[in-house]
N, C-alpha and C positions, 0 to 999 in steps of 0.2 A: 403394744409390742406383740407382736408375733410368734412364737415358742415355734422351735422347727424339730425333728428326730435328731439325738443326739443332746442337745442344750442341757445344761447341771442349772434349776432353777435352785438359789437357796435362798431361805425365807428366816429370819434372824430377829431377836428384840433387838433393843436400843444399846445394849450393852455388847454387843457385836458392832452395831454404826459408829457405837460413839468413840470405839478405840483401834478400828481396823478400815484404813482409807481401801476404797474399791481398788484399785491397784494391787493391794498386799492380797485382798481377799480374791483375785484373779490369781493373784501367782501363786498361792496355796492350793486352791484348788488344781490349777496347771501341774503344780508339783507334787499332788496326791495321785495323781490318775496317772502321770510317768511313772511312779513309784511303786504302780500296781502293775505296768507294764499292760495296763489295760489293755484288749481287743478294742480297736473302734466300738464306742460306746451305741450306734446305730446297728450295730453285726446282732443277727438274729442271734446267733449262736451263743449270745453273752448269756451264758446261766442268771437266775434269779438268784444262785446261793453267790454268784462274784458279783452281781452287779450290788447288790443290799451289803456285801464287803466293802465296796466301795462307796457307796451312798456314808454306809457309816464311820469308813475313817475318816472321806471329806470330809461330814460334820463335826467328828472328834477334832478334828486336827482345826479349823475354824474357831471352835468353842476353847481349846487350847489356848489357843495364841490370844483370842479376844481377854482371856483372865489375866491371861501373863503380861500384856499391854496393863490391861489394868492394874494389875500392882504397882507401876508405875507411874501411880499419881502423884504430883509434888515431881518432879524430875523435870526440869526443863531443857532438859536435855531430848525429850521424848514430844515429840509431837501429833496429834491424833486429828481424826475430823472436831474432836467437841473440843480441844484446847483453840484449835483453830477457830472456829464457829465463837468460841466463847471472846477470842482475843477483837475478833470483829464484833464484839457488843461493848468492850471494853472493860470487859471482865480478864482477871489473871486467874486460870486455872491450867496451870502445866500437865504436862504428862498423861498418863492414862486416869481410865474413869471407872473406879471401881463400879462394875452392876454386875445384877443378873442377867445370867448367858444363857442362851436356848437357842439352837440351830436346828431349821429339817433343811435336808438335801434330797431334792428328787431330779429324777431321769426321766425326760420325754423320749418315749418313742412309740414307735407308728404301732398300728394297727390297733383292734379290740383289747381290753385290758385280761389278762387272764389270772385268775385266781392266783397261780403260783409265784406271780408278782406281785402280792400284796404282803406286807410285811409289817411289822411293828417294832420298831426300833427307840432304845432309851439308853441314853449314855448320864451318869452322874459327874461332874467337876465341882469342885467344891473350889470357893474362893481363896 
């Protein structure tokens, strides 16, 4: 796969797969970045101090929802990648899948990297 300027790569344990189908985890991020009223994410001009805002609410708002799915184990009313995956083994496990959550969310874009784009970021959720 190819990464082009612009592209949100986000890199997740299992406890983000196993309770958040790509679909949900596309529209989250979609409706993080309208919510910031971002610049085009490729615009030179995107400061380091808005874009590392944005890096870190997409990953909060990702790691959010993957616990809050999780709480909802036992509910069959809740369907997830692992209930699904699980029901094709012929296991019954509804709902969400409690785990540990850990999201990074990074930004490609072009050119040399420059220091003032290097950042360290740590958000805590507790289950």
């Amino acid at each position: 796969m190819r990464a082009r300027a612009g592209d949100i790569i986000v890199a997740a344990t299992d406890g983000v797969g196993d309770n958040l189908f790509d679909e949900k985890l596309q529209h989250l991020i979609s409706a993080e970045v309208r919510n910031f009223h971002a610049p085009h994410l490729t615009s030179p001009h995107l400061s380091a101090a808005n874009c590392l805002e944005i890096l870190s609410s997409l990953a909060a708002a990702v790691a959010k929802e993957a616990v809050r799915v999780g709480h909802l184990q036992d509910d069959p009313a809740t369907s997830t990648p692992f209930s699904v995956n699980a029901a094709m083994e012929g296991y019954q496990a509804p709902g969400g899948k409690l785990d540990d959550v850990a999201v990074v969310v990074g930004l490609v874009r072009e050119g040399p990297a420059d220091e003032t784009w290097r950042g360290e970021l740590s958000s805590n959720f507790s289950k």
